[in-house]
LOGU-756261 format. One line per 4 residues: number of its first residue (from 1); for each residue z, y, x of C-alpha. Coordinates in nm, 4 decimals. Example, Ala and Ser with C-alpha at 12.3 -4.5 7.8 and 13.67 -1.06 7.14 Angstrom:
1) 0.7800 -0.4500 1.2300 ~ 0.7140 -0.1060 1.3670
***
This chain:
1) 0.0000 0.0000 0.0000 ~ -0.1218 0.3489 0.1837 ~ 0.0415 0.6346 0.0160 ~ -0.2073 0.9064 0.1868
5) -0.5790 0.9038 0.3755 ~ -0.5404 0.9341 0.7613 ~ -0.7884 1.1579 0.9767 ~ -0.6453 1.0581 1.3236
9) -0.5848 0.7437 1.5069 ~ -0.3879 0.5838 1.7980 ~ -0.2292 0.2559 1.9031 ~ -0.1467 0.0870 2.1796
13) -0.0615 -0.3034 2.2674 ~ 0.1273 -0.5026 2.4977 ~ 0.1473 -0.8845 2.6059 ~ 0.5373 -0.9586 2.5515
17) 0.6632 -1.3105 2.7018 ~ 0.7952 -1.4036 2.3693 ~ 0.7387 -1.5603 2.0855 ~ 0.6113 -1.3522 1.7630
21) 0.9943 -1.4098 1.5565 ~ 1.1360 -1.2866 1.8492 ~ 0.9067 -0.9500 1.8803 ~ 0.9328 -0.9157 1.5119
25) 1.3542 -0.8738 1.5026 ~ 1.3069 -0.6558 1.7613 ~ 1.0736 -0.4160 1.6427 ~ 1.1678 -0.4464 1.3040
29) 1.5098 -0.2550 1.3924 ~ 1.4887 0.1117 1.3600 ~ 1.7174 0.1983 1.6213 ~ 1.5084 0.0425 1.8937
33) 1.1880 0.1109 1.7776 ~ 1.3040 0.4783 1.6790 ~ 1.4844 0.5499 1.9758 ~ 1.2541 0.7633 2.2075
37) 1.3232 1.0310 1.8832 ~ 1.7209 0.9981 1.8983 ~ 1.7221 1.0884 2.2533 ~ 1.6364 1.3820 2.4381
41) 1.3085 1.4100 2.5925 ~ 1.0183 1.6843 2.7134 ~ 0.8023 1.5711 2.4328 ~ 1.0581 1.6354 2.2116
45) 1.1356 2.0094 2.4038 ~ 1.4643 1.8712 2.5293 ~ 1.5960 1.7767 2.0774 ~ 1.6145 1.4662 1.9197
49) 1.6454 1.3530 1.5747 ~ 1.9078 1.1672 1.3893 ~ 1.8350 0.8694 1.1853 ~ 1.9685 0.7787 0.8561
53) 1.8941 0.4521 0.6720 ~ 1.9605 0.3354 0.3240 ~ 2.1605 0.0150 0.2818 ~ 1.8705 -0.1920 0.3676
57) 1.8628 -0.0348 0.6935 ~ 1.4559 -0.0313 0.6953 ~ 1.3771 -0.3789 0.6893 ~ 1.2635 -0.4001 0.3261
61) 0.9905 -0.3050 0.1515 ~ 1.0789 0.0144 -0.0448 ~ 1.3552 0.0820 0.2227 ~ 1.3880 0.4441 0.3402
65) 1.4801 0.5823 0.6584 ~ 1.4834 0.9840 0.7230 ~ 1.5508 1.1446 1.0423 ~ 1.6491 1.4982 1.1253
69) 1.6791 1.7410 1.4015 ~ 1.6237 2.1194 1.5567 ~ 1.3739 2.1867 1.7887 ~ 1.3033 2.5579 1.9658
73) 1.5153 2.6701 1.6864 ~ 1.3498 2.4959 1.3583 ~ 1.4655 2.2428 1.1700 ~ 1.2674 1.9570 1.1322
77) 1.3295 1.6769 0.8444 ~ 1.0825 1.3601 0.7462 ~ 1.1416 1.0676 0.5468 ~ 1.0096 0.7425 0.5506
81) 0.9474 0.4395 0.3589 ~ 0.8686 0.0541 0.4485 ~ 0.5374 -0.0032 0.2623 ~ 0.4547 -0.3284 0.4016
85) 0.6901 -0.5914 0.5492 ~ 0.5669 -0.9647 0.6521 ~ 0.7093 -1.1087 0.9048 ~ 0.6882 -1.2190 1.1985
89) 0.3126 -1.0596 1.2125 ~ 0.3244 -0.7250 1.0308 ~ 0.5228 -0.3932 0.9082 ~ 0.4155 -0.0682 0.7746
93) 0.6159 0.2543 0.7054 ~ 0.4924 0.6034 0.5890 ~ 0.6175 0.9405 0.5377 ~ 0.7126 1.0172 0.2025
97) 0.8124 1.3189 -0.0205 ~ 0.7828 1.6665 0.1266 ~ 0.8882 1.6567 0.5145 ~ 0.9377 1.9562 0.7950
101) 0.7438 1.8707 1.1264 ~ 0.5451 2.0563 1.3868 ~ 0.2524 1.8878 1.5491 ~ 0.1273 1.6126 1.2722
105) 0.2109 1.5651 0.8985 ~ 0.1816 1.2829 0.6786 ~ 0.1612 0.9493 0.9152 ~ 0.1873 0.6355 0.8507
109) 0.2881 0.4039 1.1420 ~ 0.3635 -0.0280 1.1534 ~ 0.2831 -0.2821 1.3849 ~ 0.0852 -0.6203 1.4053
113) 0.2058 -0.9047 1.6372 ~ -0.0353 -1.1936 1.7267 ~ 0.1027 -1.5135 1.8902 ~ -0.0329 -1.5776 2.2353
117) 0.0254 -1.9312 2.3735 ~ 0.4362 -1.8594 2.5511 ~ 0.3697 -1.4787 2.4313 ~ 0.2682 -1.1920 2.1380
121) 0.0444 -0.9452 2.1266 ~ 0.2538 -0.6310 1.9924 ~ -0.0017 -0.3938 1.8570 ~ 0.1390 -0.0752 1.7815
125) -0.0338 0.2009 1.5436 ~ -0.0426 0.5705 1.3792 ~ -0.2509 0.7135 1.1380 ~ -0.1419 1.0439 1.0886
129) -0.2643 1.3805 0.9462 ~ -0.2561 1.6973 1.1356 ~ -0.0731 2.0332 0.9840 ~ -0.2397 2.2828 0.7350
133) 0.0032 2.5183 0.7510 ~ -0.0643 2.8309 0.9314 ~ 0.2044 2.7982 1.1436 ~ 0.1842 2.4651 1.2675
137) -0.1869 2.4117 1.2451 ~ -0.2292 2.5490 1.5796 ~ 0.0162 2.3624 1.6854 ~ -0.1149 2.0392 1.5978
141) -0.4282 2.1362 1.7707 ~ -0.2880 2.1272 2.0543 ~ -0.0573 1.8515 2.0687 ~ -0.0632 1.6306 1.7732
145) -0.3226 1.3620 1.9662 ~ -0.0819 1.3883 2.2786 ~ 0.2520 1.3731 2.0360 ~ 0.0853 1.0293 1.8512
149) -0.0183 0.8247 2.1893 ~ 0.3348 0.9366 2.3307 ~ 0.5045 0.7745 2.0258 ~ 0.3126 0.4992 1.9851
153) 0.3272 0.4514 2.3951 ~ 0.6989 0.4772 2.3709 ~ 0.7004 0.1962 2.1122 ~ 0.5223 -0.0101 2.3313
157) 0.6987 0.0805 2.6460 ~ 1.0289 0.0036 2.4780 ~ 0.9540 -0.3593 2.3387 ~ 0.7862 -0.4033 2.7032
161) 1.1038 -0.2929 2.8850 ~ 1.3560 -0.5026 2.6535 ~ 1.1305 -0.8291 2.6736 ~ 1.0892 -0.7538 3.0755
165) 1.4665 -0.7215 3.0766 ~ 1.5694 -1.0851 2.8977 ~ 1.2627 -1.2541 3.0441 ~ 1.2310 -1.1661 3.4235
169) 1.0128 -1.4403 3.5281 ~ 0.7345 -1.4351 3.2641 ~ 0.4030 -1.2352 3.2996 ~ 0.4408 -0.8599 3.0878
173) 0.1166 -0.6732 3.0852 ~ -0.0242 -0.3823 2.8871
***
């Protein structure tokens, strides 16, 4: 179910050395998939964002998660909902409602996992909308394509690092 049309694209994909149940549970959890936004970065001009969940904690479908935060002075706000959920292979989650951002709108993000002999293919992906607004439409001229592949390359980066991390000795490549 796509609540919006998407005029931009990105995704990335890694080889993980594990099997697709195990890339799924980690993935599927908001706080490590989210957590490039709930810490401090350059992308982020030195904010984050907090992130809220609803009981189901964003692993069901109609589950929302919101996240908010201040950045250069304005507050930014966007809420989310899980639109498709099927594990261990697929998830889905879009913006919903009326949401506060800078340098893309509407998105909708997920990720496909493909089993690999001893490994997955995580295939991470946006689809996202740039701003209309006066104010930020310059803005996401400028840094919307950079702000999606840095998202969806911090995704990837993550799951890469945490599989690296409890599986020295097997093969991770990008």
């Amino acid at each position: 179910m796509t609540l919006h049309q998407y005029a931009n694209h990105n995704e990335q994909a890694a080889i993980l050395s594990a099997r697709a149940q195990e890339v799924f549970s980690y993935v599927d959890d908001f706080t490590k998939l989210s957590s490039h936004m709930s810490q401090s970065s350059p992308m982020m001009a030195g904010a984050s964002m907090e992130i809220s969940f609803d009981n189901a904690r964003g692993q069901a479908v109609g589950s929302h998660v919101s996240m908010n935060g201040r950045v250069m002075g304005i507050d930014l706000f966007l809420e989310e909902v899980v639109t498709e959920r099927e594990p261990p292979h697929h998830k889905a989650w879009e913006t919903t409602g009326r949401q506060r951002l800078l340098v893309i709108s509407n998105y909708r993000l997920g990720f496909d996992i493909a089993d690999q002999e001893d490994a997955s293919k995580l295939r991470v992906f946006i689809d996202y909308n740039l701003p209309q607004s006066s104010f930020s439409s310059w803005l996401g001229y400028l840094f919307g394509t950079i702000y999606a592949k840095w998202c969806v390359q911090q995704m990837t980066k993550d799951a890469r690092n945490y599989f690296s991390e409890t599986r020295p000795a097997m093969r991770i490549a990008m």
